[in-house]
Every structure is written in structure tokens, then in C-alpha cells.
mmJSON file of the N, C-alpha and C atoms, coordinates in Angstrom:
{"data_MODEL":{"atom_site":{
"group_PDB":["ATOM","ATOM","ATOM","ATOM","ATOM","ATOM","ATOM","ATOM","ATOM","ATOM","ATOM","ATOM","ATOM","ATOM","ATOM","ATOM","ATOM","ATOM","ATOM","ATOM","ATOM","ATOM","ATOM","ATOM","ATOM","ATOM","ATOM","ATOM","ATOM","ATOM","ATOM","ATOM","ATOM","ATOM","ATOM","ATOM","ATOM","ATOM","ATOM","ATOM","ATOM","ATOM","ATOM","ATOM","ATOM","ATOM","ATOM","ATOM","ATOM","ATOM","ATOM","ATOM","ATOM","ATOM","ATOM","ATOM","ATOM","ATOM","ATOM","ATOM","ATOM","ATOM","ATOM","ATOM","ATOM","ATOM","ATOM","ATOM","ATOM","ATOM","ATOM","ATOM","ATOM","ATOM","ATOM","ATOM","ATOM","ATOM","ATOM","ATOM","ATOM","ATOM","ATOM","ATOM","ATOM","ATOM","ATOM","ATOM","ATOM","ATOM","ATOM","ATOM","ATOM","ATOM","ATOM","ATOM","ATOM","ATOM","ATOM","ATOM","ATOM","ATOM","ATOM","ATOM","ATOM","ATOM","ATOM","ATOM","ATOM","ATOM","ATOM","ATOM","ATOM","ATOM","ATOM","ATOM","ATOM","ATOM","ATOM","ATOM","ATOM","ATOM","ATOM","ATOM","ATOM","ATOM","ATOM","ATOM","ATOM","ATOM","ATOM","ATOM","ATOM","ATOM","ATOM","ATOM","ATOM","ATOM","ATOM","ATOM","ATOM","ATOM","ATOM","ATOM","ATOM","ATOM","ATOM","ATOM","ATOM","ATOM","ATOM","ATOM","ATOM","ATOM","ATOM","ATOM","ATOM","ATOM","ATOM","ATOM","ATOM","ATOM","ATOM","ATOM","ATOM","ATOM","ATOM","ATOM","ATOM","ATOM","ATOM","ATOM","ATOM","ATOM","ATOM","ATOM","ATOM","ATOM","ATOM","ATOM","ATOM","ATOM","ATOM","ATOM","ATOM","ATOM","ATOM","ATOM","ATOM","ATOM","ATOM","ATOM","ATOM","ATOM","ATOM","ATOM","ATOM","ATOM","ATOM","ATOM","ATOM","ATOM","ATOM","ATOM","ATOM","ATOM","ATOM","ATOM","ATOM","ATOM","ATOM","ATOM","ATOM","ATOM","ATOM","ATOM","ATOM","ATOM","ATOM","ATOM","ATOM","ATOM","ATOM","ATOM","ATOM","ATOM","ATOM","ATOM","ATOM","ATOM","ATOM"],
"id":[1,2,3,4,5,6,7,8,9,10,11,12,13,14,15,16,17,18,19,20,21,22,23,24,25,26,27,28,29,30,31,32,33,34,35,36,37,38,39,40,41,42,43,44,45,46,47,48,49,50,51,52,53,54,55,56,57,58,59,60,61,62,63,64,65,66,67,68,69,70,71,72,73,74,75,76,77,78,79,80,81,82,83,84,85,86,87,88,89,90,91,92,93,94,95,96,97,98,99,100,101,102,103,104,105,106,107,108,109,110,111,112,113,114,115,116,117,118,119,120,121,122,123,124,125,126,127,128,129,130,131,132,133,134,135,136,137,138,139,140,141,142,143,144,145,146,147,148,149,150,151,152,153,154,155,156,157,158,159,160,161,162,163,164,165,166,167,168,169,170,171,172,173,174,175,176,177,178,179,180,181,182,183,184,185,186,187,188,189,190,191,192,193,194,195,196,197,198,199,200,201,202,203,204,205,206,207,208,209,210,211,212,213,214,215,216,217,218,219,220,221,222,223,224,225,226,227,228,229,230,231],
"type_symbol":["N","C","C","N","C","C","N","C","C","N","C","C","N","C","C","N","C","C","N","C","C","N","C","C","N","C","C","N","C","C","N","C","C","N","C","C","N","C","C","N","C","C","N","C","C","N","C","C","N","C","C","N","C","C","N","C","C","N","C","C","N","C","C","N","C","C","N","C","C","N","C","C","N","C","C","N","C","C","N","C","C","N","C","C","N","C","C","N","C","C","N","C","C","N","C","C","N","C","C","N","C","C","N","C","C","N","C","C","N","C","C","N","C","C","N","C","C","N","C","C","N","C","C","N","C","C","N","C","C","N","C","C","N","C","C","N","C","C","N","C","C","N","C","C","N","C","C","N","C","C","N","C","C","N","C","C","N","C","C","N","C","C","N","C","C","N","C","C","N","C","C","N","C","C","N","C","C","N","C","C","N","C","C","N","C","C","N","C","C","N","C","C","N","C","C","N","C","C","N","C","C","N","C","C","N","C","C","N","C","C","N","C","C","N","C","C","N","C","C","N","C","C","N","C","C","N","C","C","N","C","C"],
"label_atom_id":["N","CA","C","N","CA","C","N","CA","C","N","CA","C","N","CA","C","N","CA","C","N","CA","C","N","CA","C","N","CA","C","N","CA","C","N","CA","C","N","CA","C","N","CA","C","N","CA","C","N","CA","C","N","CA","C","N","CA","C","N","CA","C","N","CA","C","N","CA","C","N","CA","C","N","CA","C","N","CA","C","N","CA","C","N","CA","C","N","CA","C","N","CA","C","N","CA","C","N","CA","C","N","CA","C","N","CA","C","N","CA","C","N","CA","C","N","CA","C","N","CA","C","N","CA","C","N","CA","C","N","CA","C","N","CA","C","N","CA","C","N","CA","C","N","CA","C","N","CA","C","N","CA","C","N","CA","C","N","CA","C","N","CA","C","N","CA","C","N","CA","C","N","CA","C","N","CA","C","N","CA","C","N","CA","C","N","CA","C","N","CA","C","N","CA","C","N","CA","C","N","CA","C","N","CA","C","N","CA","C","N","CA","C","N","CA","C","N","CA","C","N","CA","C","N","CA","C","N","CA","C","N","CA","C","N","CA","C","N","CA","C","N","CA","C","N","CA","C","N","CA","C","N","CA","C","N","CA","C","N","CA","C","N","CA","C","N","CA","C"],
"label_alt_id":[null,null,null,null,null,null,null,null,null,null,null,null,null,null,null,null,null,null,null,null,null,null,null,null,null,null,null,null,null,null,null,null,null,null,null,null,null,null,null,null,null,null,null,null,null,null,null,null,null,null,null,null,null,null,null,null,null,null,null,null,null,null,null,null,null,null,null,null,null,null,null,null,null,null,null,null,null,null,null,null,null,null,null,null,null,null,null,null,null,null,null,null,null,null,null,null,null,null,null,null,null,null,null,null,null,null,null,null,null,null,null,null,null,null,null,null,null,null,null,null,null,null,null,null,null,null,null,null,null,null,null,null,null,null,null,null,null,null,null,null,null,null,null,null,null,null,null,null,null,null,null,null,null,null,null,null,null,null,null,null,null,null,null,null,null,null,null,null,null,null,null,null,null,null,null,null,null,null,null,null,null,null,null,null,null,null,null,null,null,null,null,null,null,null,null,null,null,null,null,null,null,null,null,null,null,null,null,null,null,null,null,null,null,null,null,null,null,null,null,null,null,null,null,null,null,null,null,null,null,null,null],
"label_comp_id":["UNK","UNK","UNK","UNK","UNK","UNK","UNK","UNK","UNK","UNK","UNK","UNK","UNK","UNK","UNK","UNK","UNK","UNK","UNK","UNK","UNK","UNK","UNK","UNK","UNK","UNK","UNK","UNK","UNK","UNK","UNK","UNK","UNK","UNK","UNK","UNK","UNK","UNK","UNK","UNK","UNK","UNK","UNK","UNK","UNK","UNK","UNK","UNK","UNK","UNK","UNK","UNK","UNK","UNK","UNK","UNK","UNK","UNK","UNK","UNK","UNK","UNK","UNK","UNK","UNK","UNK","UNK","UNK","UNK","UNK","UNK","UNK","UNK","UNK","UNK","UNK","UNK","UNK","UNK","UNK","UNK","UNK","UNK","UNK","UNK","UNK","UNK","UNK","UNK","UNK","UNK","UNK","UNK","UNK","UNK","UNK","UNK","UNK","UNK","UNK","UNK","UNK","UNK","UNK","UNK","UNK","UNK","UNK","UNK","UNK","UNK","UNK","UNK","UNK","UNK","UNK","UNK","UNK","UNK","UNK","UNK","UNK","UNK","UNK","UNK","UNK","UNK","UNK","UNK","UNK","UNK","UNK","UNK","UNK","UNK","UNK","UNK","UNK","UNK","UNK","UNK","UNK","UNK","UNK","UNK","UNK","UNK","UNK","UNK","UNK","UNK","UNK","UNK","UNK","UNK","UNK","UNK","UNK","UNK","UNK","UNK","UNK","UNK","UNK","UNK","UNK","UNK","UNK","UNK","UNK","UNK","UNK","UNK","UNK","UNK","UNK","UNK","UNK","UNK","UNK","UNK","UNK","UNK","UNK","UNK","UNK","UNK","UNK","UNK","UNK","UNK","UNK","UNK","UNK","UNK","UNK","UNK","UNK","UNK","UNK","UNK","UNK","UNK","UNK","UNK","UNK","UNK","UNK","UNK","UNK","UNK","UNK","UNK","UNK","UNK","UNK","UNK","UNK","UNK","UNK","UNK","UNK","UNK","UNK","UNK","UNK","UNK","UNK","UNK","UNK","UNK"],
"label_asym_id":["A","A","A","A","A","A","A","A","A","A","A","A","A","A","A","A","A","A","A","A","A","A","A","A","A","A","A","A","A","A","A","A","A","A","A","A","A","A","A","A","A","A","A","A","A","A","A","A","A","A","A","A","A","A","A","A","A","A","A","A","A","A","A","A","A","A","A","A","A","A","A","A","A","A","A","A","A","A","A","A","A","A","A","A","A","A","A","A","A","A","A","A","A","A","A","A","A","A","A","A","A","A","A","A","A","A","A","A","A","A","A","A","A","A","A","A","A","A","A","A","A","A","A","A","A","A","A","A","A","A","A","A","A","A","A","A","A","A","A","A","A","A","A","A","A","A","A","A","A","A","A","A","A","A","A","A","A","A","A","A","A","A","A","A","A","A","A","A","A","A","A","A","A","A","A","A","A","A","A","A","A","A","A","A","A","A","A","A","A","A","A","A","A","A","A","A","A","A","A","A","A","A","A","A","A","A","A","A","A","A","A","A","A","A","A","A","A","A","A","A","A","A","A","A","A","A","A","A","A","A","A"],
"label_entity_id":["1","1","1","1","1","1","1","1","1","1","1","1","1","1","1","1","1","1","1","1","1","1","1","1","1","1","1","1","1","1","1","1","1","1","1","1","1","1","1","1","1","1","1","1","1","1","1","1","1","1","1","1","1","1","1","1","1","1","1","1","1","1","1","1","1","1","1","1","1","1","1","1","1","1","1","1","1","1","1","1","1","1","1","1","1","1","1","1","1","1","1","1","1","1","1","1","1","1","1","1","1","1","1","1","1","1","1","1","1","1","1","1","1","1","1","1","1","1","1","1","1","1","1","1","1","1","1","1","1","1","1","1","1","1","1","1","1","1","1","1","1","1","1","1","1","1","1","1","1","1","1","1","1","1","1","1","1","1","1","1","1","1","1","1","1","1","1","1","1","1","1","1","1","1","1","1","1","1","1","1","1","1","1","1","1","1","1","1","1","1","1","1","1","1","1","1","1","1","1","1","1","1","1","1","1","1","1","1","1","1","1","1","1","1","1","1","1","1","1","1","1","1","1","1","1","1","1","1","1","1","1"],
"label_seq_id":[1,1,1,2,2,2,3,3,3,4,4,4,5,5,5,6,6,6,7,7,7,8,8,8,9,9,9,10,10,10,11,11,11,12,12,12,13,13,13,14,14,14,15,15,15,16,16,16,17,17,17,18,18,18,19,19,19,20,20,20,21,21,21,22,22,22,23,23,23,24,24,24,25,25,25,26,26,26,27,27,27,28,28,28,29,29,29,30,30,30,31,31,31,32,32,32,33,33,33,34,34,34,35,35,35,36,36,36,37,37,37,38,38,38,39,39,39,40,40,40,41,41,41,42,42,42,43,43,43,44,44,44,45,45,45,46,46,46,47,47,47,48,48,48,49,49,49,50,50,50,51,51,51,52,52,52,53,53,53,54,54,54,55,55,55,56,56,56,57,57,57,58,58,58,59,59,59,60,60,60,61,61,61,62,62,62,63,63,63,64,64,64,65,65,65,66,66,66,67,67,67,68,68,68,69,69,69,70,70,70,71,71,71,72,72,72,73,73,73,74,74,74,75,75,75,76,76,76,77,77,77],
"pdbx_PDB_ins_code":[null,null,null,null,null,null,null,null,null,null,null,null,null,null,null,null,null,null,null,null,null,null,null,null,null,null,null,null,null,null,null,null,null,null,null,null,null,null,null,null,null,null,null,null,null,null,null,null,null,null,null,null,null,null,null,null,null,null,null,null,null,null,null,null,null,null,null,null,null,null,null,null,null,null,null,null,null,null,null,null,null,null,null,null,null,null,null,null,null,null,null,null,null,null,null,null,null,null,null,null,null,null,null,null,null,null,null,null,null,null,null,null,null,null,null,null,null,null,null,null,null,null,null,null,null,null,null,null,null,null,null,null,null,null,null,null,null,null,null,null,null,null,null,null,null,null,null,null,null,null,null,null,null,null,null,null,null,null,null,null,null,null,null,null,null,null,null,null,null,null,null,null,null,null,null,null,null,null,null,null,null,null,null,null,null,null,null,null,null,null,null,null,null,null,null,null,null,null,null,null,null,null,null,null,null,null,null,null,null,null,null,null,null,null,null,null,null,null,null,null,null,null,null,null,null,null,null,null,null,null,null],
"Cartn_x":[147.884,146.712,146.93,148.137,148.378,148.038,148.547,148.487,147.029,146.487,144.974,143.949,144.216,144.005,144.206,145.577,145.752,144.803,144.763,143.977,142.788,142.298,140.826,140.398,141.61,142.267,142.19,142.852,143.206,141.562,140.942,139.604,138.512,138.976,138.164,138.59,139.675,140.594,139.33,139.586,138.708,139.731,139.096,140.171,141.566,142.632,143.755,144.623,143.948,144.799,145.785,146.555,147.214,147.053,147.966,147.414,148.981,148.827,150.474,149.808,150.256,150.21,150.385,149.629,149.683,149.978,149.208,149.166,148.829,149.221,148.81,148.862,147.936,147.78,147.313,147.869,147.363,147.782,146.563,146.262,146.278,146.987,147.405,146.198,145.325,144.535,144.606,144.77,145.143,146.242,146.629,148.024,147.18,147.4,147.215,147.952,147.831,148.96,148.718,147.665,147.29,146.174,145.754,144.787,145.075,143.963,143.762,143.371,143.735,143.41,142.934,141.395,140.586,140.765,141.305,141.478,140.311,138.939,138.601,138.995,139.058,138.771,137.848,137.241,136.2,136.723,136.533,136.512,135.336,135.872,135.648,135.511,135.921,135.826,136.723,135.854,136.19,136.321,137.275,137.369,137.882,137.669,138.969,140.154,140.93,142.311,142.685,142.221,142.051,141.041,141.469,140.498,140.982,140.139,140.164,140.315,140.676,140.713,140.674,139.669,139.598,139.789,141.096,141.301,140.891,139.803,140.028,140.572,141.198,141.989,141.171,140.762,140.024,140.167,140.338,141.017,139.503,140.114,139.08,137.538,137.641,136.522,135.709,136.433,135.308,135.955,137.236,137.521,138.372,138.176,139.311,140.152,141.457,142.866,143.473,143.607,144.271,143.27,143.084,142.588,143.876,143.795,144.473,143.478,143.949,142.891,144.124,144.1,145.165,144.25,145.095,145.132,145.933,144.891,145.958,145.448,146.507,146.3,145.891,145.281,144.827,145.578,146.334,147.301,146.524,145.87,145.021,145.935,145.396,145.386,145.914],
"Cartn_y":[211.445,212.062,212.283,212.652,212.82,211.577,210.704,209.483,208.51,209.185,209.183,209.46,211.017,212.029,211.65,211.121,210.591,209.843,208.219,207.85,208.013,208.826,209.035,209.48,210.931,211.468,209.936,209.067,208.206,207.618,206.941,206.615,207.824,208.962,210.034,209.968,209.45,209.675,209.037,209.254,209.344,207.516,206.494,205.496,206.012,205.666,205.518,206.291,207.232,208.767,208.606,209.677,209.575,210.99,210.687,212.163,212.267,213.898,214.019,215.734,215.918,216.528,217.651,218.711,220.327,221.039,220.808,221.543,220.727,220.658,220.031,220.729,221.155,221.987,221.405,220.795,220.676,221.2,221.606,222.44,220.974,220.958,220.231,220.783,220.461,220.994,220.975,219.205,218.762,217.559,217.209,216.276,214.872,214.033,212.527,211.681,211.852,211.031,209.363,208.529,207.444,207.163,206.129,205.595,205.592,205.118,205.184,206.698,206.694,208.012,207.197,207.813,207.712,208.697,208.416,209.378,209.119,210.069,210.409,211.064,210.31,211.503,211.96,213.183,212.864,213.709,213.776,214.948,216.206,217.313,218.234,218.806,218.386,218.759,217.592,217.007,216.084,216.934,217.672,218.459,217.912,218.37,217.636,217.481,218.891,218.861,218.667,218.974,218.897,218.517,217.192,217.101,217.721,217.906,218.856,217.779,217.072,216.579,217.108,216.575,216.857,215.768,215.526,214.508,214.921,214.41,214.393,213.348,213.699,212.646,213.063,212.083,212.321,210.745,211.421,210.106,209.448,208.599,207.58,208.429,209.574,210.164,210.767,211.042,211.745,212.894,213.669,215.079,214.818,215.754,216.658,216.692,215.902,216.422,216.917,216.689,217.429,217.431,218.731,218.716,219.05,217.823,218.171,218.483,219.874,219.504,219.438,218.717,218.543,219.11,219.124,220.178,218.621,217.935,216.867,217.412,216.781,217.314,216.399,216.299,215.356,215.033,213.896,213.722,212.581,213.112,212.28,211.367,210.217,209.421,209.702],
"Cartn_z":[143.931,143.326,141.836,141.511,140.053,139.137,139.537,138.369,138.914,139.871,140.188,138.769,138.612,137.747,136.364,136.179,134.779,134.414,135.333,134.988,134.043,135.3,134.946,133.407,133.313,131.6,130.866,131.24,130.076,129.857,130.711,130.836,130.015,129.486,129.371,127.227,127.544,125.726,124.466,123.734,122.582,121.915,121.162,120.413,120.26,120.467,119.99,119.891,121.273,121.601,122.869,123.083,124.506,125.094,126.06,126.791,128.066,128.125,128.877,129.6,130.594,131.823,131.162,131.099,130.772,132.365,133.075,134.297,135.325,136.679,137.817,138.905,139.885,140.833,142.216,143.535,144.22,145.464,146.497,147.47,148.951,149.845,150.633,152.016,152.398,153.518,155.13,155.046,156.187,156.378,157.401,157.767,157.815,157.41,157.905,158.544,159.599,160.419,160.627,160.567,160.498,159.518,159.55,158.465,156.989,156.534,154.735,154.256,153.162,152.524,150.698,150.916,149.664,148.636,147.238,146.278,145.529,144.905,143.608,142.559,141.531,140.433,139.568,139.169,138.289,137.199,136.138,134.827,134.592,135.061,135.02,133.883,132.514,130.983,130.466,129.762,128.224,127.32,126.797,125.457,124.212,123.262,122.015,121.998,123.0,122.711,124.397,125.435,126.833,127.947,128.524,129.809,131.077,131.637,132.972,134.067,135.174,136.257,137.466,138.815,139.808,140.772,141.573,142.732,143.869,144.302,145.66,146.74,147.663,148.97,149.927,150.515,151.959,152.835,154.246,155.111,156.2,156.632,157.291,157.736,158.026,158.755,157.903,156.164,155.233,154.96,155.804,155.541,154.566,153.768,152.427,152.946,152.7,153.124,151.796,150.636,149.435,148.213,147.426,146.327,144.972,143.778,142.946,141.55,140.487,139.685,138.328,137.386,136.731,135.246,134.045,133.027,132.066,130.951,130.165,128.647,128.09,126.627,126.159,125.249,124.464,123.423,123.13,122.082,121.016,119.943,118.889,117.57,117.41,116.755,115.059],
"occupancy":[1.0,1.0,1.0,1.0,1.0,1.0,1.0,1.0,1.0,1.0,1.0,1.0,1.0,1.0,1.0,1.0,1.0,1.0,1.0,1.0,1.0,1.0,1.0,1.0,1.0,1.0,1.0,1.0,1.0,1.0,1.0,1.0,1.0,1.0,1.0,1.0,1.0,1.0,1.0,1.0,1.0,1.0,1.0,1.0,1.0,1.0,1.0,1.0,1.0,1.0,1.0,1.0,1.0,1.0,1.0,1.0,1.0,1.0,1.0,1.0,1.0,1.0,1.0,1.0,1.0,1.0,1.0,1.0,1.0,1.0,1.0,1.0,1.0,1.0,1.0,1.0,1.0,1.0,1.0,1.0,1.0,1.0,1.0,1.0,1.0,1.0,1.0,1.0,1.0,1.0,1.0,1.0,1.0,1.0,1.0,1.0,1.0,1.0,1.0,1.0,1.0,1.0,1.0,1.0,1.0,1.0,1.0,1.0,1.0,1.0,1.0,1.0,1.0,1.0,1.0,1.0,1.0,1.0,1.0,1.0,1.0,1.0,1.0,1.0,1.0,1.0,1.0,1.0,1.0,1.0,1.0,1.0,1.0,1.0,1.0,1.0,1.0,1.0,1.0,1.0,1.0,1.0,1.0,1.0,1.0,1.0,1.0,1.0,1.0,1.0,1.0,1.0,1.0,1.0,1.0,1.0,1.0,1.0,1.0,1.0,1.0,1.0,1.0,1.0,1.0,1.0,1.0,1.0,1.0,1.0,1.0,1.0,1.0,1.0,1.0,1.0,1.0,1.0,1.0,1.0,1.0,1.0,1.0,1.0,1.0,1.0,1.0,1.0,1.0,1.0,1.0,1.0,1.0,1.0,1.0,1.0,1.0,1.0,1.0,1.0,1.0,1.0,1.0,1.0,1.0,1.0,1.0,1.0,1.0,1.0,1.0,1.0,1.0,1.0,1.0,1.0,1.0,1.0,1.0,1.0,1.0,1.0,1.0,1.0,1.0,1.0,1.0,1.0,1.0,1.0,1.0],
"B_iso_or_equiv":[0.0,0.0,0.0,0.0,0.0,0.0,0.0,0.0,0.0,0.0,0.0,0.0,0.0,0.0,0.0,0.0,0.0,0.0,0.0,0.0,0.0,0.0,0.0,0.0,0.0,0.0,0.0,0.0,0.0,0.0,0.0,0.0,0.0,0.0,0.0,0.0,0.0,0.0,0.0,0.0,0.0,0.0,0.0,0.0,0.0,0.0,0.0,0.0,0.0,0.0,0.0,0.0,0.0,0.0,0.0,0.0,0.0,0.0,0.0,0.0,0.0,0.0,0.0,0.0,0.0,0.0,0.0,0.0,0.0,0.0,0.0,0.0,0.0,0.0,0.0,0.0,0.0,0.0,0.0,0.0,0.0,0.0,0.0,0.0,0.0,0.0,0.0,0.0,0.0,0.0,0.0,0.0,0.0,0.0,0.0,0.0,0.0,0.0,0.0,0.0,0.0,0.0,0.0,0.0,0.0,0.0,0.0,0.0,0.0,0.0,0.0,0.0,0.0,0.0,0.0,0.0,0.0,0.0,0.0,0.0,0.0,0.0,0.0,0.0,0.0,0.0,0.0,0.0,0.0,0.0,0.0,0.0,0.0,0.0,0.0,0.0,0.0,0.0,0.0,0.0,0.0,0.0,0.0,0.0,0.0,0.0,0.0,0.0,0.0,0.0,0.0,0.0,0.0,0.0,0.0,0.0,0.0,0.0,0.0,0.0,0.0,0.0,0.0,0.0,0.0,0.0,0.0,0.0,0.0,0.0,0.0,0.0,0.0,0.0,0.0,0.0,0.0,0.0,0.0,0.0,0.0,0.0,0.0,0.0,0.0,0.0,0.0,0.0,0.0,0.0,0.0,0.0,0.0,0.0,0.0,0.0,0.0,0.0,0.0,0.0,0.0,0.0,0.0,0.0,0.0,0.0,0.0,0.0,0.0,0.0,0.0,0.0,0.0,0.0,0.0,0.0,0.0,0.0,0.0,0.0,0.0,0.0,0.0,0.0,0.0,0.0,0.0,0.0,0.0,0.0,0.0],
"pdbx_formal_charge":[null,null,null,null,null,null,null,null,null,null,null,null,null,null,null,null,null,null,null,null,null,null,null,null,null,null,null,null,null,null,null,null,null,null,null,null,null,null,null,null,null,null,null,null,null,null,null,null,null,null,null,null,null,null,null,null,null,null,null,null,null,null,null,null,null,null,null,null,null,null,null,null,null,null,null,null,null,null,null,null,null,null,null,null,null,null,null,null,null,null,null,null,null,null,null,null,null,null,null,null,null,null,null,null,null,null,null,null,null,null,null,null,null,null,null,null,null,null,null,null,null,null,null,null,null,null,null,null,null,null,null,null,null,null,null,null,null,null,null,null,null,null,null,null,null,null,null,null,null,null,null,null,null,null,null,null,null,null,null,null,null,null,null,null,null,null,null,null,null,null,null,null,null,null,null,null,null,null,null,null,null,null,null,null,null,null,null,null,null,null,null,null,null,null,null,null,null,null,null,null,null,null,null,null,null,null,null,null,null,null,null,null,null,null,null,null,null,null,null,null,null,null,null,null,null,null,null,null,null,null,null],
"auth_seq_id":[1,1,1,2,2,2,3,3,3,4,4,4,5,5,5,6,6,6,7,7,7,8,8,8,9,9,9,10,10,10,11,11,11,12,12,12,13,13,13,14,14,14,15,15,15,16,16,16,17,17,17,18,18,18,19,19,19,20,20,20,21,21,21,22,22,22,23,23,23,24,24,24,25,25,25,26,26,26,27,27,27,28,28,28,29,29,29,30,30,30,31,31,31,32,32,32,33,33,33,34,34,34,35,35,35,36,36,36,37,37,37,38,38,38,39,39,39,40,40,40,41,41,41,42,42,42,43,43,43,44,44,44,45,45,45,46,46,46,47,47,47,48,48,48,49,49,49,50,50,50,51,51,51,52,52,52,53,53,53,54,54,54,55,55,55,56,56,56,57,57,57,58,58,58,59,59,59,60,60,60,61,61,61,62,62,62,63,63,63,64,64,64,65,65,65,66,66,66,67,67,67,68,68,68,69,69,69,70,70,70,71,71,71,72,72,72,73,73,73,74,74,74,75,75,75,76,76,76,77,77,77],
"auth_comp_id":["UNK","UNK","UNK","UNK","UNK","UNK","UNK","UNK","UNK","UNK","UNK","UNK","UNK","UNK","UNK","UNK","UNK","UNK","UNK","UNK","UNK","UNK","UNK","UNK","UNK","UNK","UNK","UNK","UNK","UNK","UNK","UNK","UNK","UNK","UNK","UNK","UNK","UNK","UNK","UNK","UNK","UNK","UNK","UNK","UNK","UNK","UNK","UNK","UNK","UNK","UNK","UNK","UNK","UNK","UNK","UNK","UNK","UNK","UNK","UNK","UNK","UNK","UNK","UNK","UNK","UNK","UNK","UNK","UNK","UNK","UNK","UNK","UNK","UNK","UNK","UNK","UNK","UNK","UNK","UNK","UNK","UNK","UNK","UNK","UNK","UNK","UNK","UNK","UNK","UNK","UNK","UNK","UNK","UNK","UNK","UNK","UNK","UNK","UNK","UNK","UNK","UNK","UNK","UNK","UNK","UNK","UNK","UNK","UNK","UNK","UNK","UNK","UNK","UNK","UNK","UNK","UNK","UNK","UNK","UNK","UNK","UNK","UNK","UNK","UNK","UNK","UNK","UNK","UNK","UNK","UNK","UNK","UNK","UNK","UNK","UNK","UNK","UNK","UNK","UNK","UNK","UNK","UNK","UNK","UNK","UNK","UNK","UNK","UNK","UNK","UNK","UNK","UNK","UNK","UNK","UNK","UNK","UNK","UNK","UNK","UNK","UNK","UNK","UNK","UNK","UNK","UNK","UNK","UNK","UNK","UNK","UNK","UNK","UNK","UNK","UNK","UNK","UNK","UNK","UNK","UNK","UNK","UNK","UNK","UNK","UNK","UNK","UNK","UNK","UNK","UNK","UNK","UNK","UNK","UNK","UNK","UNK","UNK","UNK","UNK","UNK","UNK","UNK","UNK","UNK","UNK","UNK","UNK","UNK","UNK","UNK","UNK","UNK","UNK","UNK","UNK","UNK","UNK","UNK","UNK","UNK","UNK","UNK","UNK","UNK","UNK","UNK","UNK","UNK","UNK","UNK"],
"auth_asym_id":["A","A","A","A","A","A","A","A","A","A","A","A","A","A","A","A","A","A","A","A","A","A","A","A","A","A","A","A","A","A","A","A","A","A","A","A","A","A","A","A","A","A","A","A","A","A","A","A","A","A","A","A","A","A","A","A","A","A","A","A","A","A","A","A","A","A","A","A","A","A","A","A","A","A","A","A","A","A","A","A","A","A","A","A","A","A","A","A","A","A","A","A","A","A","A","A","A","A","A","A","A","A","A","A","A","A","A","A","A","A","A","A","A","A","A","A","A","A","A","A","A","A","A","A","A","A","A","A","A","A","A","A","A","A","A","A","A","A","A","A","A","A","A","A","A","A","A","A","A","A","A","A","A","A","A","A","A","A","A","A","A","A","A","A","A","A","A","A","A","A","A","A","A","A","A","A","A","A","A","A","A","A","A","A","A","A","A","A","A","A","A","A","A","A","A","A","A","A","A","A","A","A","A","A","A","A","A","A","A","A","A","A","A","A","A","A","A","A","A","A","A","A","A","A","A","A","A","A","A","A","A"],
"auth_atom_id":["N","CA","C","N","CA","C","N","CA","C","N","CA","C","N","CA","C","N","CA","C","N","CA","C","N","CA","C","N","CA","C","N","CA","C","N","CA","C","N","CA","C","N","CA","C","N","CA","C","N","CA","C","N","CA","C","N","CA","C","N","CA","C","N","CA","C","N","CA","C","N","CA","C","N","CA","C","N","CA","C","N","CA","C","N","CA","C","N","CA","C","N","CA","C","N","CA","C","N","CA","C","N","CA","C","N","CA","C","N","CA","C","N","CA","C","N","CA","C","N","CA","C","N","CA","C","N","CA","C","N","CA","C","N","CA","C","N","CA","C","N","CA","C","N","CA","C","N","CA","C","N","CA","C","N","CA","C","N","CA","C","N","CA","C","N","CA","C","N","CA","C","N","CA","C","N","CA","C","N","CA","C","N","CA","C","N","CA","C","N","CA","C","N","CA","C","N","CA","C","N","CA","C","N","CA","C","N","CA","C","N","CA","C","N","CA","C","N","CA","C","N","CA","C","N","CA","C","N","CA","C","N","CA","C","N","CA","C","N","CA","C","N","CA","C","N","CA","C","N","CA","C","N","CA","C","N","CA","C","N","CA","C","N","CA","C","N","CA","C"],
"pdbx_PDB_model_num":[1,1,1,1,1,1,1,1,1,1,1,1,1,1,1,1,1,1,1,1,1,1,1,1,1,1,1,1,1,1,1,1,1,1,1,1,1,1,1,1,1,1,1,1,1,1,1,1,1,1,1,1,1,1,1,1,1,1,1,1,1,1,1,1,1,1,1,1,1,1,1,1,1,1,1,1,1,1,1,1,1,1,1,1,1,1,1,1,1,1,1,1,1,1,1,1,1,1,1,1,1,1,1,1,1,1,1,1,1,1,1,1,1,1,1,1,1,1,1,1,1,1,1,1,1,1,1,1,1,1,1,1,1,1,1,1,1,1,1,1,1,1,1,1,1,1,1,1,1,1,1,1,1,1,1,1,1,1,1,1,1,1,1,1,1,1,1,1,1,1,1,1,1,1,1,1,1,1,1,1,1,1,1,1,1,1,1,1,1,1,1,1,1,1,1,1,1,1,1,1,1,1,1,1,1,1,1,1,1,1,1,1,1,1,1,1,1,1,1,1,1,1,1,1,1,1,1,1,1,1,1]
}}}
């Protein structure tokens, strides 16, 4: 889920910036014992100096098994 999350941060960066992990928080819900597990991420805040990230994991049936919401800095050009 983390480098889910990055992603998305890097997809979110302004030209010719980078970006590095302030905070990462995730809450584990349920067990997956078989199948695929689907990660989203979306951005929760595009800021100047910080984007906000929200992963979600959810397995074959649709349920939430882990939410991560990560904290990136914005490192400018």
C-alpha cells in the first residue's frame, strides 16, 4: 500500500519536484487468506509543501481489508 501511495504523491508533484515519506499510517481490518487484493489510491490534499494519500486494499468480494493514509513532502525544484 505504501509505494501504492507514493505513487499516486509522485503523480500529484508539481515539474521537477520529488517527494519522500513524512508519515505513513495503516490500520489492518481484515485477514486475506486467498484471492487478489485491489489497492487504490487517491490524494486527499495536493498542497505546496505536502500531499496527503489515501490507500485503500480490498479483496475479491469488495471488503476493506487495510486502510493506509500516508503524509509526503513535497521536495521542489
Amino acid at each position: 500500500a505504501g509505494r501504492v501511495g507514493a505513487l499516486c504523491a509522485f503523480h500529484n508533484l508539481p515539474d521537477g519536484a520529488t517527494t519522500s515519506t513524512i508519515e505513513s499510517k495503516t490500520n489492518l481490518l481484515r485477514a486475506v487468506r486467498s484471492g487478489e487484493v485491489t489497492f487504490r489510491a487517491n490524494p486527499v490534499h495536493v498542497g505546496r509543501t505536502v500531499i496527503v494519500v489515501q490507500t485503500d486494499a480490498t479483496d475479491d468480494e469488495g471488503k476493506l481489508v487495510s486502510r493506509t493514509t500516508q503524509t509526503q513532502a513535497v521536495l521542489g525544484p
